[in-house]
C-alpha positions, 0 to 999 in steps of 0.5 A: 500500500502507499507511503507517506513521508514528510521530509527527506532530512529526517534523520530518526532511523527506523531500523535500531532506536538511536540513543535520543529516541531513547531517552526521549521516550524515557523522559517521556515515560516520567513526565506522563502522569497516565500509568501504563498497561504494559506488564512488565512481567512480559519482558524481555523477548529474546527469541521468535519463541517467546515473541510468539508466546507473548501473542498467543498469551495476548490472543487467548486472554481475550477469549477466555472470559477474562475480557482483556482485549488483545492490545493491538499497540502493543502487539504492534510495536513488538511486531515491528520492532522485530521486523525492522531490526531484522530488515533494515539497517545493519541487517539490510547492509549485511544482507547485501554483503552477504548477498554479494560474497555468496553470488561471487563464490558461487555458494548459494542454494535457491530453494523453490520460494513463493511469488505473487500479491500479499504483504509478504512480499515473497519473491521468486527470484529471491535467496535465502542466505544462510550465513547472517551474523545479525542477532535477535534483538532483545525486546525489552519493557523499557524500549514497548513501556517508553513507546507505548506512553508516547502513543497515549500522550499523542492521542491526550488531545482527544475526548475519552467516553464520559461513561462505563455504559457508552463507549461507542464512539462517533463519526467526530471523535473517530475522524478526531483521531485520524487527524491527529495521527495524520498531522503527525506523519512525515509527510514529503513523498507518498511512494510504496515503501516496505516496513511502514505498517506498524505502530513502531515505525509510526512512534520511531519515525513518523511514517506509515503507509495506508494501512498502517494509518487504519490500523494506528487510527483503531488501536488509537480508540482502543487505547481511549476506551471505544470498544466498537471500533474495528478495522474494516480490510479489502484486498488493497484497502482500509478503513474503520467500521463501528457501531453496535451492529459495524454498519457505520464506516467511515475512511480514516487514511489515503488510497494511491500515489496522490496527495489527497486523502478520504479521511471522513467520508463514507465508503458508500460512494466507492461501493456504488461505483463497483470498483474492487477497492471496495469489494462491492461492500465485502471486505474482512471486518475484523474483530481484535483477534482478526486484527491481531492476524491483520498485524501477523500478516501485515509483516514485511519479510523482505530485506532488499529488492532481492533477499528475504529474512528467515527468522522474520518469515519463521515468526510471521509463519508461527504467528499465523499458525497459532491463530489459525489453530485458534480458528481466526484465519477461517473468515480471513481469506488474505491470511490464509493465502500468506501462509500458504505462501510461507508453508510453500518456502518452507513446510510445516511437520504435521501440518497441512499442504499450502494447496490446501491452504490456498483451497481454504482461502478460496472457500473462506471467500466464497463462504463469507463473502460470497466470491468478491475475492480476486487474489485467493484465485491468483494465489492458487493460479501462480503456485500452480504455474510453478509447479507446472500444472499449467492446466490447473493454473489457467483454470484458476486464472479464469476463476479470477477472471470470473470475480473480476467481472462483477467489478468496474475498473477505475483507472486510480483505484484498481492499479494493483489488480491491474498490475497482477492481470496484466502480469498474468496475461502479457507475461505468465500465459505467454511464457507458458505458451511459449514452453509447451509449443517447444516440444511435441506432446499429446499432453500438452496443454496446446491439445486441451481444448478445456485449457483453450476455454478456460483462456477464454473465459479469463478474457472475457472476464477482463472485457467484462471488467472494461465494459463500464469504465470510462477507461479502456483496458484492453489496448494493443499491449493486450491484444497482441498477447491475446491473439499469440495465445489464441494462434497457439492452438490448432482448429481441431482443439478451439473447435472442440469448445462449445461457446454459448451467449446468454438466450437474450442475446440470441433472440435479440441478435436473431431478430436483427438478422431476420428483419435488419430494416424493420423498427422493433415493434413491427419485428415483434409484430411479424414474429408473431405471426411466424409463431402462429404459422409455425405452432398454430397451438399457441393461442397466445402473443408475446406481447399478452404475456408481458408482466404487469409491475404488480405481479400478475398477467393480463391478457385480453384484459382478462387477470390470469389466477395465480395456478394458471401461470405454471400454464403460461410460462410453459407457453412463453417456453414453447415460443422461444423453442419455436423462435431459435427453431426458426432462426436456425432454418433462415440460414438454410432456406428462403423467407417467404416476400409475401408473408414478410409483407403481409403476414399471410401465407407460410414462412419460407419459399420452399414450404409454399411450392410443398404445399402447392404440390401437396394442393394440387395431389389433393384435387386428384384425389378429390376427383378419384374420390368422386368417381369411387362415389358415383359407383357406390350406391350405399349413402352410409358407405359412401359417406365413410369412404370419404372421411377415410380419404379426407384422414389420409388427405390431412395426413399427407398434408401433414407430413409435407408441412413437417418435412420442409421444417428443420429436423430435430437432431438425433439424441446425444449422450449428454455426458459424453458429449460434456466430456469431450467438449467443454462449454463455455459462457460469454458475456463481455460485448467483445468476446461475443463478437469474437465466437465466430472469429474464435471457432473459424479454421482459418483465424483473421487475427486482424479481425480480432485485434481489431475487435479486442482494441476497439472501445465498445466500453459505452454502456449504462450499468444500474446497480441495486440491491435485490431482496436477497441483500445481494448486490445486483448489477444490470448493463446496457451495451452499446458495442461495435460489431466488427465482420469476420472479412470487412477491413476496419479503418484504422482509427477503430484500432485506435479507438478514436471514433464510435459509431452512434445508433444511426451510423454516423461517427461520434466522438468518444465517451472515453477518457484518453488512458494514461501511460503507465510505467512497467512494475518493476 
């Protein structure tokens, strides 16, 4: 998250106190008449042993009926002290001289170390040095005692509760407290920095990053007596939330590389714009033994750009364990993913695999927060990618995809997702494309065309994810990537992949090609009438069976009873087999003009001259039949001579009419045929128009580039809430069609220009997209 520093002369160090900082705080320790909560009885902690104890001790207090709250300042400073001593300073320096020494004698060992999104900042280029000389260092009453009533004097300005019974605290006193935290920092850069979310480098140094901002504004009204402040995390954000029932929230700290902040405004804003800041209103709200994990998995274990600490990973993986076993980890799907991170570099005994770790988180997230979680796919995606399970792994890429969808990318929020898809799609895909069409094998990935759907299905997420931003994602630097992989597979395996669209598109798109120059009501209207040449039986329009708002169905200005509805949606059911029926026969057969004009007659050309010819055998034999009579001389027999002629004159009929329709195909084995085909659902505007383009024999890669950079981002989405509680979210697109062998001009690709409703160029909506700089 981001750093906040305030000037660049600050010589305080944040990695071992200076002599000053001490006795500052020693000073401070005899002039501040408030007695301090820090047991000394605690002290000192010389090793991770009893650092971890110290928090199980602290955690297990308050939830044993002691009602001794984890003190989350506390908790902090010991963390940070810890961490920083081990990763800045003389640890750092050592640790590139160590670095340096090991690289020219050739005596390093590179285990297999975890990579990807996370507080840990676990690298995979990173090495583990084996010769450190730095020591534990010594947490002693004196250094947490002196810091700890410094935190108490900083936040003595502010109003403690008046009484025993109301401790919740207000939207005033909490942004109170924000103030004087923020006031205090160094402020002169806002740049990510490591070792800045702890309240030790806050009380040493002045300087915190986003999160830590959060969580000094949380133990800060904990320490004054509110009770019901907690802290609120989403994948790349914090804020507080308080109350009785926690549906208050409030913002107490920044978000990105700008200056400004969103101290006390609500996060309802951010909710309704359906960015992934705010996980659609999702996040992890934390109680204190969630906000002791949020601090455990807070922990930085890098040293430099290239080396990680090991006795500062072996801490933050027992801290987390031990709350794991605990049980507070379940609803914490971050967590979850960090310590499967960690049991990756090195495993626990007798503890489960970090695959299963990573399957927990994704099962915490979708449990408890109903699948509004990104990076538990992208954890299990690139521990996958490493093991080279590349099926497995573009499987849960796609997943990802799947819950990015729900969002709208927001150019200033969303950066570090960004970051992580495009790393995913320009990087981690294509290498993998290029490895396995290196060499010739029936178990490549390259001849699974469940490996091509799931490819699919991650960009169709990210289009989807475009679609109501004013700011396009998808320029060229995507979609040169996009159509290398696509290429990669033959046409025998992209074949293989069934793509559907929703049914409302298929209808709508089928209406279009049918009757491209009737308005809409006049197509609706000849629809109609195809339904009643082709299924006489159904006596009802479409239009008598629209809903009326309160409920019930009117037709013929008649109310239908609330047991005849089962009847009229299997009616509604029957139009629209009847509809797809149609729309499939119009690629092989003939309109009928005079049916399209006026609405009599039958559907197609062929069907007319069938019945023609079925007319005309039915004048014959309605001769024939009259000479059969004139010979008989039995009225009675006569009489049923004719009827049997008539039965099998409607019966020839009949089967005329039945033949020039499109015949139902033959029954398949459904679980055969799922077996071998994978199926798939698009729903971006963009790879729908692709589905042609994705399954031809020969690929327009033009085409596609095209199609992919083209800004079809115009939309309206509503958002809402349904009765369920659930967020609900309902687009209307306004999308570029482009044809699979029509040359588009070359400022489509640019997305310069967009075509309105009646076909004359309009200027575009979208806001021009900045340029970015590569994550180093």
């Amino acid at each position: 998250m981001s750093t906040a520093t305030r000037s660049t002369n600050a010589n305080t160090s944040v990695g071992q106190p200076n002599s000053y900082l001490y006795h500052q705080c020693l000073q401070s320790e005899s002039q501040n008449e408030q007695h301090s909560t820090v047991d000394a009885s605690n002290f000192p902690l010389r090793s991770i042993k009893d650092v971890v104890g110290f928090f199980r001790r602290s955690t297990e207090d308050g939830f044993s009926g002691k009602a001794i709250e984890p003190d989350l300042t506390l908790l902090s400073i010991v963390a940070g002290y810890v961490e920083l001593s081990l990763t800045t300073g003389d640890a750092a320096l050592a640790a590139e001289h160590a670095l340096l020494n090991a690289t020219l004698n050739t005596t390093i060992s590179p285990p297999p170390l975890a990579g990807g999104a996370g507080s840990a900042g676990i690298s995979a280029s990173n090495r583990v040095i084996k010769s450190n000389s730095v020591p534990f260092p010594v947490v002693t009453y004196e250094l947490v005692s002196g810091l700890y009533k410094k935190f108490q004097s900083i936040l003595s300005v502010v109003e403690k509760p008046k009484s025993m019974q109301n401790r919740q605290a207000t939207r005033e006193v909490i942004k109170k407290v924000s103030d004087v935290i923020w006031h205090s920092l160094i402020r002169s850069s806002y740049k990510d920095r490591a070792h800045l979310q702890n309240l030790y480098c806050y009380l040493s140094g002045n300087k915190l990053d986003c999160f830590g901002v959060a969580l000094a504004v949380v133990a800060g009204c904990q320490m004054l007596g509110y009770r019901d402040v907690h802290l609120a995390i989403s994948e790349d954000h914090a804020w507080v939330v308080f109350g009785s029932t926690h549906d208050e929230c409030i913002e107490v700290t920044w978000h990105g590389k700008g200056s400004e902040d969103k101290r006390g405004q609500d996060i309802t804003a951010g909710i309704e714009s359906g960015s992934w800041l705010y996980l659609g209103g999702l996040a992890v709200v934390c109680d204190r033994a969630m906000e002791v994990a949020a601090i455990a998995t807070a922990i930085n274990i890098s040293m430099t750009t290239n080396s990680d600490c090991v006795e500062v990973a072996d801490l933050q993986q027992q801290l987390l364990w031990v709350l794991y076993d605990m049980g507070h980890l379940k609803k914490f799907p971050m967590a979850l993913g960090t310590l499967g991170e960690l049991e990756e570099i090195c495993s626990t005994p007798k503890r489960i695999s970090c695959e299963q770790l990573y399957k927990e988180a994704i099962q915490s997230a979708r449990r408890y927060y109903r699948n509004h979680h990104v990076y538990p796919y992208t954890y299990q995606g690139n521990f996958y990618n490493r093991l080279l399970k590349y099926r497995e792994a573009f499987a849960a890429w796609a997943n990802a995809a799947d819950v990015i969808r729900i969002y709208t990318y927001s150019c200033r929020d969303d950066e570090e997702i960004y970051k992580e898809l495009l790393d995913i799609a320009n990087e981690m895909i294509p290498h993998v494309m290029k490895t396995e069409s290196s060499g010739h094998s029936g178990r490549s990935i390259l001849r699974d065309s469940e490996a091509f759907a799931n490819l699919l299905r991650f960009y169709d997420g990210i289009c989807q994810w475009e679609e109501d931003s004013l700011t396009p994602i998808l320029h060229i630097g995507w979609a040169k990537p996009l159509v290398n992989n696509i290429t990669k597979f033959d046409y025998d395996i992209r074949s293989q992949v069934v793509i559907n669209v929703p049914i409302e598109d298929e209808i709508t798109q089928a209406k279009k090609q049918l009757f491209p120059s009737l308005t809409e009501t006049t197509s609706l209207k000849v629809l109609e009438n195809i339904v009643r040449e082709v299924q006489p039986h159904v006596e009802v329009s479409i239009t008598e069976t629209k809903s009326d708002q309160d409920g019930t169905y009117s037709m013929n200005n008649n109310i239908l009873k609330t047991e005849e509805k089962a009847l009229l949606d299997a009616k509604k059911s029957d139009i629209t087999t009847t509809l797809a029926d149609l729309t499939a026969a119009c690629g092989e057969k003939i309109l009928n003009p005079v049916f399209l004009l006026q609405g009599g007659g039958e559907p197609f050309a062929e069907q007319k001259k069938q019945l023609e010819q079925g007319q005309s055998n039915r004048n014959n034999n309605a001769e024939n039949g009259l000479k059969i009579i004139a010979n008989n001389e039995n009225d009675s027999s006569v009489k049923a001579e004719k009827s049997e002629n008539n039965t099998k004159k409607l019966q020839e009929s009949e089967s005329i009419v039945s033949s020039s329709l499109p015949s139902s195909p033959p029954p398949v084995d459904i679980f055969e045929f799922m077996i071998k085909r994978p199926i798939i659902t698009l729903y971006s505007q963009k790879m729908k128009g692709l589905k042609d383009l994705l399954l031809a024999e020969k690929l327009n890669t033009h085409a596609i580039s095209l199609q992919v950079t083209a800004q079809s981002v115009a939309s309206k989405k509503v958002r809402g809430i349904d009765k369920l509680g659930n967020h609900t979210t309902t687009s209307t697109y306004a999308t570029a069609h482009v044809p699979n062998n029509v040359p588009q001009p070359a400022n489509l690709a640019e997305g310069n220009t967009h075509t309105n409703d009646n076909g004359g160029p309009s200027s575009s909506i979208a806001a021009a997209r900045p340029k970015r700089s590569r994550r180093e």
